[in-house]
C-alpha positions as CSV (number, residue, x, y, z in Angstrom):
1,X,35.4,-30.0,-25.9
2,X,36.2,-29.8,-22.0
3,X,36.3,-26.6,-21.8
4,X,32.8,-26.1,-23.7
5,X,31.4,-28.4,-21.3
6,X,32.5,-26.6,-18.8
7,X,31.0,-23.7,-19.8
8,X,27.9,-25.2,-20.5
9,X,27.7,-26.3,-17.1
10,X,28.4,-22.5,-16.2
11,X,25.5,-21.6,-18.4
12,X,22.9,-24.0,-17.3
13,X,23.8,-23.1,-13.3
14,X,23.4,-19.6,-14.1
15,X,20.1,-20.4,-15.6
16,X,19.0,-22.1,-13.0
17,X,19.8,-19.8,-10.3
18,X,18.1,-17.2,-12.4
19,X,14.6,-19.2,-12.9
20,X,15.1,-20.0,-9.1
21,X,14.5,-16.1,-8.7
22,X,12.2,-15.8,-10.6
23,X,9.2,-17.1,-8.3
24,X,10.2,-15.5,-4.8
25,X,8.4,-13.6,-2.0
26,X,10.6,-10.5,-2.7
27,X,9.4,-8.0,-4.0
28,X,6.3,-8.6,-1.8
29,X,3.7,-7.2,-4.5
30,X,5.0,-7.8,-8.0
31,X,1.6,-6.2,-10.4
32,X,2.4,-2.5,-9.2
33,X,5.0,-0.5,-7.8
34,X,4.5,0.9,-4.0
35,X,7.3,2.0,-1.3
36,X,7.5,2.9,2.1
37,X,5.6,0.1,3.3
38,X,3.9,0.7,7.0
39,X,2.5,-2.1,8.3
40,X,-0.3,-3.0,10.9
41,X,-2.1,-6.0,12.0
42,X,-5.4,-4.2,14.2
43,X,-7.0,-5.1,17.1
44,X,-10.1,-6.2,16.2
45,X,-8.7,-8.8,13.6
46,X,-5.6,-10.0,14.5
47,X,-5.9,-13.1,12.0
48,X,-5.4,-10.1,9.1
49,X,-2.1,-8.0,7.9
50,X,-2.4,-4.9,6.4
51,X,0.4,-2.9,4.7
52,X,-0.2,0.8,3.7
53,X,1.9,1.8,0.9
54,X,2.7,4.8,-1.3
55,X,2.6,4.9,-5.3
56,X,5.0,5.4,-8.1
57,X,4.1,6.1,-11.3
58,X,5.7,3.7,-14.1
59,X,7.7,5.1,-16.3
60,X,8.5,7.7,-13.6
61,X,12.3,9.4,-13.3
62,X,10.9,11.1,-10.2
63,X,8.9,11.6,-7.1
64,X,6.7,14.7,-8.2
65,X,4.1,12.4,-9.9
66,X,3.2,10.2,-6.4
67,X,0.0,11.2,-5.9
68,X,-2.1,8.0,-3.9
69,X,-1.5,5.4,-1.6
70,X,-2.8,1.7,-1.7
71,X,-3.8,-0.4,0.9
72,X,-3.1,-4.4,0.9
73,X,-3.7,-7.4,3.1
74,X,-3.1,-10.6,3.9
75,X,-4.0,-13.7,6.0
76,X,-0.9,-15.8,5.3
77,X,1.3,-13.5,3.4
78,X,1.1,-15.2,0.3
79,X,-2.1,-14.4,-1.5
80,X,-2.4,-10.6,-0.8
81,X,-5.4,-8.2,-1.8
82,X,-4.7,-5.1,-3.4
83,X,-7.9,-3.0,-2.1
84,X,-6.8,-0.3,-4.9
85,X,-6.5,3.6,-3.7
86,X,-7.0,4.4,-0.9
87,X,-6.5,8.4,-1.2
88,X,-5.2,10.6,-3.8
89,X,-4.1,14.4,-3.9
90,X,-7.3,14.9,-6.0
91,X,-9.0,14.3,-2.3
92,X,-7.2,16.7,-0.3
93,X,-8.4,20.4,-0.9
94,X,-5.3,22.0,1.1
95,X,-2.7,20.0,-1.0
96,X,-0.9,20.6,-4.3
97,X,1.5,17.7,-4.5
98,X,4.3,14.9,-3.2
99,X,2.0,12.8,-2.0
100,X,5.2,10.6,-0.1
101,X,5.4,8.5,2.7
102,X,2.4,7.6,5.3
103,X,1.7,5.8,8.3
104,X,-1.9,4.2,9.6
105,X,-3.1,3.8,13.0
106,X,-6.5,2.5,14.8
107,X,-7.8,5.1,16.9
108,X,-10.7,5.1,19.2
109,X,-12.9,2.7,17.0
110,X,-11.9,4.2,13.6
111,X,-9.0,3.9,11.0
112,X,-6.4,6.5,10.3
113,X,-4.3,7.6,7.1
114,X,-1.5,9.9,8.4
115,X,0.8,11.4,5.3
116,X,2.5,14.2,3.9
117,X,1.8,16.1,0.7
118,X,2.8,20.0,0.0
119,X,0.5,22.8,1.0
120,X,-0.9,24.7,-2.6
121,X,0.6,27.7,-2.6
122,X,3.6,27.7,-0.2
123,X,5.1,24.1,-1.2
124,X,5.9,23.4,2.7
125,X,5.2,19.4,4.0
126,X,2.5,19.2,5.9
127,X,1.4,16.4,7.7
128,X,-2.2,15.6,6.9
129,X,-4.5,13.0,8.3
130,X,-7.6,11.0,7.0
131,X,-10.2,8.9,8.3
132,X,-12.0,6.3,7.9
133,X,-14.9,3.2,9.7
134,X,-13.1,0.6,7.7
135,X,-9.2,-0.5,7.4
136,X,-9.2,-0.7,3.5
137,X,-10.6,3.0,3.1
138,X,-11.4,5.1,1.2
139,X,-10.0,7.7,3.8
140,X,-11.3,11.2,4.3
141,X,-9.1,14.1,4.7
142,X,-9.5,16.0,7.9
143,X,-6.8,18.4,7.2
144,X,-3.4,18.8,8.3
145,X,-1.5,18.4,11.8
146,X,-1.1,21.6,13.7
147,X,2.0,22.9,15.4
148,X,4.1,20.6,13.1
149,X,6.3,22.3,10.2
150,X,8.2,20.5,7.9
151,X,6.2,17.6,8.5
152,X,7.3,14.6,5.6
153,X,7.4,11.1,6.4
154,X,5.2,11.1,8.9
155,X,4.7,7.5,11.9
156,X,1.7,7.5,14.3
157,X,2.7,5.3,17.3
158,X,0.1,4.4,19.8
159,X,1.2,3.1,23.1
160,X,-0.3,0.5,25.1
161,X,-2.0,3.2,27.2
162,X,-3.8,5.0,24.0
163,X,-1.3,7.9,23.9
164,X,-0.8,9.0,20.2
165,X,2.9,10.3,19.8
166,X,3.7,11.6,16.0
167,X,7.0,11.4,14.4
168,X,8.6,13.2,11.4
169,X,11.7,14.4,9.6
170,X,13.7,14.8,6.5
171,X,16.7,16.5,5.2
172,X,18.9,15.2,8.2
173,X,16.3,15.8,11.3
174,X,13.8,14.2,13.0
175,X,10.6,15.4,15.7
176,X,8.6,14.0,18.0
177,X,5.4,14.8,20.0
178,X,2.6,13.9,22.0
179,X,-0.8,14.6,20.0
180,X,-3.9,15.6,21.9
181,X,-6.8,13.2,21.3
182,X,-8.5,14.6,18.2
183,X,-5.0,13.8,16.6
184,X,-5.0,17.4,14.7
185,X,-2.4,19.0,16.8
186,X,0.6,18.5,18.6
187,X,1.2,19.4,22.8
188,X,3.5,21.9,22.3
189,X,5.3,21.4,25.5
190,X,6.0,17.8,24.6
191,X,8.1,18.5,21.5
192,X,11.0,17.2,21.0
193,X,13.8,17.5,18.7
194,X,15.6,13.9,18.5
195,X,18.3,15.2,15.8
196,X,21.6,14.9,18.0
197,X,20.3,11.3,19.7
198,X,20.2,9.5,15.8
199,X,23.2,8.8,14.2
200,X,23.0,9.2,10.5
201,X,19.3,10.1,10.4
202,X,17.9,11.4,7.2
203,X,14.1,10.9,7.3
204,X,11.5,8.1,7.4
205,X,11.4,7.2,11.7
206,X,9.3,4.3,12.5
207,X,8.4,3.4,16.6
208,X,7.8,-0.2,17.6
209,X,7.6,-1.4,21.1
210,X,9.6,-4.6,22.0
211,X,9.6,-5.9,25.7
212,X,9.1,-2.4,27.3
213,X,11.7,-0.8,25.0
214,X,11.2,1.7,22.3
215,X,13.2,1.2,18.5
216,X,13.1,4.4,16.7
217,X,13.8,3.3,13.4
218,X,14.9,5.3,10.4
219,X,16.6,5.4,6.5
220,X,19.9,7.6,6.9
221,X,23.7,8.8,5.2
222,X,26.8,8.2,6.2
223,X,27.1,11.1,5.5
224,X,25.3,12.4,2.4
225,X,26.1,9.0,0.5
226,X,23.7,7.6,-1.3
227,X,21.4,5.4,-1.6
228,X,20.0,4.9,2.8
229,X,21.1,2.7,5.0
230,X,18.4,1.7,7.8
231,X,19.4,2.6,11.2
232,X,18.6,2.2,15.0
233,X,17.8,3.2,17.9
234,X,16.9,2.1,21.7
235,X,15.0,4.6,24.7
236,X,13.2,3.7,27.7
237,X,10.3,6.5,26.7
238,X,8.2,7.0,23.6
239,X,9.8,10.4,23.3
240,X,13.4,9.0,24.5
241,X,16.3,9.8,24.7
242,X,17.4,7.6,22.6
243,X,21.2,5.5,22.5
244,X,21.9,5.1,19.2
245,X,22.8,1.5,17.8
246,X,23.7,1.2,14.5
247,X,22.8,-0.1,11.5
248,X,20.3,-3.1,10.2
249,X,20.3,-2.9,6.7
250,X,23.6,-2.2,5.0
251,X,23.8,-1.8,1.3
252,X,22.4,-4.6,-0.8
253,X,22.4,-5.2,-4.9
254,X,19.3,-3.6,-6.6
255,X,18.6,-1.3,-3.3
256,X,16.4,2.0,-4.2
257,X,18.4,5.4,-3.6
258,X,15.5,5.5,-0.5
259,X,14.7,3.1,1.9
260,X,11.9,3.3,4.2
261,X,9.4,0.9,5.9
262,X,8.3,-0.3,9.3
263,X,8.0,-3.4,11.9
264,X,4.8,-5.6,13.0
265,X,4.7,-8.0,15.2
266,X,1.9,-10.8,12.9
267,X,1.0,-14.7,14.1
268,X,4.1,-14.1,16.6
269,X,7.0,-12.8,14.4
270,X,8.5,-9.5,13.9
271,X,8.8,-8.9,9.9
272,X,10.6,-5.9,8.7
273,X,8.9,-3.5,5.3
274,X,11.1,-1.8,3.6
275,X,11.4,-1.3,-0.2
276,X,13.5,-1.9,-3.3
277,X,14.3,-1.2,-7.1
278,X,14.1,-5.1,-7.4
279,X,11.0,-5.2,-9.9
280,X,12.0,-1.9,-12.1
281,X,15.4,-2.8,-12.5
282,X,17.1,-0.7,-10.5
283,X,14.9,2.7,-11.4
284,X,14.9,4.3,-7.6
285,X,12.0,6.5,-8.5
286,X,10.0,2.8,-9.4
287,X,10.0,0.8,-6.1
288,X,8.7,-2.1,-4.7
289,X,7.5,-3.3,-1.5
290,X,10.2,-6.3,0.5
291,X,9.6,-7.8,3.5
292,X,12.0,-10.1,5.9
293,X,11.7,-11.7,9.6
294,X,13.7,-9.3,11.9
295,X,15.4,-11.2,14.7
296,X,17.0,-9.8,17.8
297,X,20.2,-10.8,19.8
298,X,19.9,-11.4,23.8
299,X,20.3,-8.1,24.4
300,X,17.5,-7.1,22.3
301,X,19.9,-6.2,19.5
302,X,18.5,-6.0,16.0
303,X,20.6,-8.7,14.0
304,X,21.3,-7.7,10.5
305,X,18.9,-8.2,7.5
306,X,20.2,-9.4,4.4
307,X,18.0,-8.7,1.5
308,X,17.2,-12.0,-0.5
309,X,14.8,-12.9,-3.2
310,X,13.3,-15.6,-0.7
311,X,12.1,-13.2,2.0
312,X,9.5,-14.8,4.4
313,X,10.0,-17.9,2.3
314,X,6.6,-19.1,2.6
315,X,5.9,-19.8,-1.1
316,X,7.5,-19.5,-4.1
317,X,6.0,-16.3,-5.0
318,X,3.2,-14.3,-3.8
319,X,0.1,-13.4,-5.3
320,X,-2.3,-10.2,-5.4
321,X,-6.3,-10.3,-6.0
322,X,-7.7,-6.6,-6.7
323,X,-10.2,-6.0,-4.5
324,X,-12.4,-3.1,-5.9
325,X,-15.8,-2.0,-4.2
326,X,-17.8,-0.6,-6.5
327,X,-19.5,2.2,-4.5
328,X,-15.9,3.7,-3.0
329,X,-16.3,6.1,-6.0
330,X,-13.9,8.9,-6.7
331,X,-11.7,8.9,-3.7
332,X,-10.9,5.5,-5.5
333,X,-10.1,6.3,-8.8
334,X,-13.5,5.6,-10.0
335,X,-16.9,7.2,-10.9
336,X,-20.3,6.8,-10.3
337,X,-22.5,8.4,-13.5
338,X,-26.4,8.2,-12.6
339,X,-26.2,5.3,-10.4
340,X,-26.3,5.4,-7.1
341,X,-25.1,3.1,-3.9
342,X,-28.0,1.3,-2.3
343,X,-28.3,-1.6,0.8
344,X,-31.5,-3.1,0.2
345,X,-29.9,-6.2,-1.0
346,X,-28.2,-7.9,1.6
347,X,-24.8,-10.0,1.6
348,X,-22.5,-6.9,0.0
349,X,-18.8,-6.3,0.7
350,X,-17.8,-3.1,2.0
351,X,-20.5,-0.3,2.3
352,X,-23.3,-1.1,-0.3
353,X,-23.5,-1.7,-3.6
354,X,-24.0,0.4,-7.1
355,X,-27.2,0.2,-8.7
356,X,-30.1,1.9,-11.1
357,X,-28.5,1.1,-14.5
358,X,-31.7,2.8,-16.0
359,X,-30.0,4.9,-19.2
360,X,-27.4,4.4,-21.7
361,X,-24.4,4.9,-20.3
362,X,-25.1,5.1,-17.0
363,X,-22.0,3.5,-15.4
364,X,-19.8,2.7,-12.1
365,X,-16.4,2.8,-13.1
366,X,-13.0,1.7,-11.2
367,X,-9.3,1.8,-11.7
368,X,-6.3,-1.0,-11.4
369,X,-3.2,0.5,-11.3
370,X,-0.4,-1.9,-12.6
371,X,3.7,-1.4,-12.9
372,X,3.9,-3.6,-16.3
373,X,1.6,-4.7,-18.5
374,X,-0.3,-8.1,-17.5
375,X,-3.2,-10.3,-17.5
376,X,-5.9,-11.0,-14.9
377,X,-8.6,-13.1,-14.4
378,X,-11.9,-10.7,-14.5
379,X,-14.7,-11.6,-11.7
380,X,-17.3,-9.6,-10.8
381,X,-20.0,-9.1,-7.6
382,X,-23.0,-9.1,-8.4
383,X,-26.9,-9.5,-7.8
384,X,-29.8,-9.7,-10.2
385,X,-33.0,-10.8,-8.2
386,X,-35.5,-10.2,-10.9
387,X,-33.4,-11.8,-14.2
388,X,-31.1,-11.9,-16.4
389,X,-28.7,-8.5,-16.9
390,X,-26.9,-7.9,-20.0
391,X,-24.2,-4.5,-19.8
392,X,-21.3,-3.9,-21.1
393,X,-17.5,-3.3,-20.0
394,X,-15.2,-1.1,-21.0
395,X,-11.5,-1.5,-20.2
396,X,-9.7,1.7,-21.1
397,X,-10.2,2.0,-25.0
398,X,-11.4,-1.4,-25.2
399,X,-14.9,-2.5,-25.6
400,X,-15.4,-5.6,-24.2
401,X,-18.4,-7.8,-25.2
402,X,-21.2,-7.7,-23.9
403,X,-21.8,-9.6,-20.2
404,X,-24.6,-11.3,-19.3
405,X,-25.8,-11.8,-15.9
406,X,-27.6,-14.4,-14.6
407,X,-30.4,-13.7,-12.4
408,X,-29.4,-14.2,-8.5
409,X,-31.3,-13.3,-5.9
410,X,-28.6,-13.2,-3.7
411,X,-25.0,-11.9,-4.1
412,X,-22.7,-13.8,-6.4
413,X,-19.8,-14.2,-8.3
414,X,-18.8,-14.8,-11.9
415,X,-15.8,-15.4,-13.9
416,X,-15.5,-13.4,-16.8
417,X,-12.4,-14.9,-17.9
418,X,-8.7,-13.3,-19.4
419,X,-8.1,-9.1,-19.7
420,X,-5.3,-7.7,-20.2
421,X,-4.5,-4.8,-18.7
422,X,-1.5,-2.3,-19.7
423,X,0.7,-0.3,-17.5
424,X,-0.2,2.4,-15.2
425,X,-3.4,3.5,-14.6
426,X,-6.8,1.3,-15.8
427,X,-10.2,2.4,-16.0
428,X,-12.7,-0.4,-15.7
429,X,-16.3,0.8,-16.4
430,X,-19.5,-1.1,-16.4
431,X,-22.3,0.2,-18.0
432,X,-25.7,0.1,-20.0
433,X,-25.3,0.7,-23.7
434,X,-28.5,1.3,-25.0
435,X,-32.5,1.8,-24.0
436,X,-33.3,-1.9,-24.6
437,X,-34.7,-3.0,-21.1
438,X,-33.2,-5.5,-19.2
439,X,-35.2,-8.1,-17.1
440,X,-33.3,-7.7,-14.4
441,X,-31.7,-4.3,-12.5
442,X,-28.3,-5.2,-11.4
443,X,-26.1,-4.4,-8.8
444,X,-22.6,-3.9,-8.9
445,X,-20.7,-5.0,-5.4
446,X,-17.2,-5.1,-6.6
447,X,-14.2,-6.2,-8.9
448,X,-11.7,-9.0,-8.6
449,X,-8.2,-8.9,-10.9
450,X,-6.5,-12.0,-10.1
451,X,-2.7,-12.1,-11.3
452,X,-2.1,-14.3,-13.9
453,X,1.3,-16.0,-14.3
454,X,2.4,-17.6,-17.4
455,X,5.6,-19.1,-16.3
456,X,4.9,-22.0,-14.1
């Protein structure tokens, strides 16, 4: 009778440790799987994270099928905001596939995507490079880098003086260079090959400046074993040399055969993105998003990070809000079928809003991508100045009933209550059924998905 006693105990620690996991800050985004985290907190809104991620497909046993990125953010790193895709192969006319890890910057008043996807045709990494006036996208492609081959897993680092330098490597080597100002092209005479000067190096380099120094950082083997270790080094100058130092994050239980990520500086603290297999399992082509504080030693040493389910330890878990604008259109996911994006109505999110909902069928549509299937709490943006609305929404195969609309003159929100939506990709369509006139014309500013948990 001891004994089973004993083992009950066992049992019921064991739970408890396990339910103790279960609401945690790691993985940072738990409704949809996304790796090599770059994050950013920009200048003219340093109350604001951001974190730029990649995509992988559920379901995935590979990397072929990444084809967007997503952009989050965050004012206390708890309740994030998913602001849905930001870019997607579909966008880039020079591309044919691996869309894989990206970078961001702030440039001279406007926002930039920097990535890697395969030119059509010759299957070679290029380093491509989008724009956009606003942090969450969408970004337009502006084609790829010049004078850089091989270029996967791109970092843009601007220094304090405005000086763009571009990093990039894989398959054991790494580059560096000086961009001229249009950022499409390298300075030839500045490139460097940083190879010899990183220990270990694989792919992935990362720049941050700390107290006048430079920290290359950067996923690598030791040698050719699997899965990465994250790496180290120190230089006085942006395109070093650099002293190698060693390693900051060893192996750790449920670690993706990758690891790549980035450092910001946010509210005063250095935290370190990197990624996992923590929410798939252990599936290194399904990965998810971590983040830790990274301390340094007196020496300006990088002390060790230790993976933990706790992370920032801010909350018990996180919690992500989509964020869709309506009139972003294709380059997120979505489509606008004989509406069209107006800014007469003032108050809107983003760039406008969607309007002219004159036929049946006429529709905005918007996609949610999600890891596992889930439910949401369904809000919508909206004005109505001259009456009531009634459309309907369609969520994938599923015809929702119809929504009525109360008249507001101004811009408004309204809970539409539960949906449930499955995993991977989610089209969310609004739209006029029939000819019966409304007395209202609405507009469409955006979609909210709020994460539902049913474990309290």
């Amino acid at each position: 009778m001891k004994l089973l006693r004993n083992k009950m105990k066992h049992i019921v620690i064991v739970f408890l440790c396990f339910v103790g996991n279960i609401f945690a800050q790691n993985p940072v985004f738990t409704h949809v799987f996304t790796a090599d985290p770059s994050p950013h907190v920009w200048p003219d809104n340093p109350d604001k994270l951001w974190v730029y991620t990649s995509h992988d497909e559920p379901g995935s046993n590979n990397h072929y099928g990444m084809t967007g990125y997503h952009a989050f953010s965050t004012t206390d790193m708890v309740n994030w905001t998913d602001h849905g895709r930001i870019l997607h192969l579909e966008n880039v006319a020079w591309a044919e596939s691996h869309a894989w890890a990206m970078d961001a910057a702030y440039y001279r008043g406007n926002y930039y995507l920097i990535y890697c996807m395969k030119e059509a045709g010759i299957g070679l990494f290029r380093t491509g490079i989008a724009r956009s006036d606003r942090p969450e996208g969408p970004f337009t492609d502006l084609g790829y880098v010049k004078g850089v081959e091989f270029g996967q897993d791109p970092a843009l680092f601007i220094d304090e003086d405005g000086t763009p330098y571009l990093y990039w490597g894989h398959d054991r080597k790494c580059f560096a260079a000086e961009l001229n100002d249009d950022l499409m092209s390298i300075k030839p005479e500045t490139y460097v090959n940083l190879t010899k000067q990183l220990t270990h190096v694989f792919e992935g380099p990362w720049v941050h400046k700390r107290n006048g120094k430079y920290y290359l950082t950067y996923p690598g083997l030791t040698p050719r074993r699997w899965p990465e270790k994250m790496f180290y080094a120190v230089a006085e100058k942006p395109l070093g040399p650099y002293e190698f130092k060693g390693v900051f994050i060893d192996d750790f239980d449920g670690q993706s055969g990758t690891n790549h990520g980035g450092i910001v500086n946010y509210k005063g603290k250095d935290i370190m993105f990197y990624h996992s297999a923590w929410l798939s399992g252990g599936l290194s082509e399904t990965r998810s998003a971590m983040a830790d504080y990274m301390e340094y030693d007196k020496e300006g040493n990088i002390i060790p990070i230790i993976p933990s389910k706790k992370g920032l330890g801010l909350a018990e878990r996180t919690k992500t809000t989509f964020l869709i604008e309506a009139e972003s259109g294709v380059a997120a996911g979505g489509k606008l079928y004989n509406v069209f994006v107006d800014t007469f109505i003032k108050g809107y999110s983003g760039k406008g809003y969607v309007t002219n909902f004159d036929n049946p069928y006429d529709h905005v549509s918007m996609l949610a991508q999600v890891a596992k299937p889930s439910k949401f709490r369904f809000k919508v943006g909206y004005a109505s100045p001259d009456g009531e609305s009634n459309h309907n929404i369609l969520i994938n195969s599923h015809l929702y009933r119809e929504f009525k609309f109360p008249q507001s003159k101004e811009f408004t929100e309204i809970d539409f209550g539960i949906v449930e939506l499955k995993e991977g990709d989610n089209n969310i369509r609004i739209f006029k059924r029939d000819w019966k006139p409304s007395k209202g014309q609405l507009a469409v500013d955006y979609i909210k998905l709020e994460q539902v948990f049913e474990n309290k």
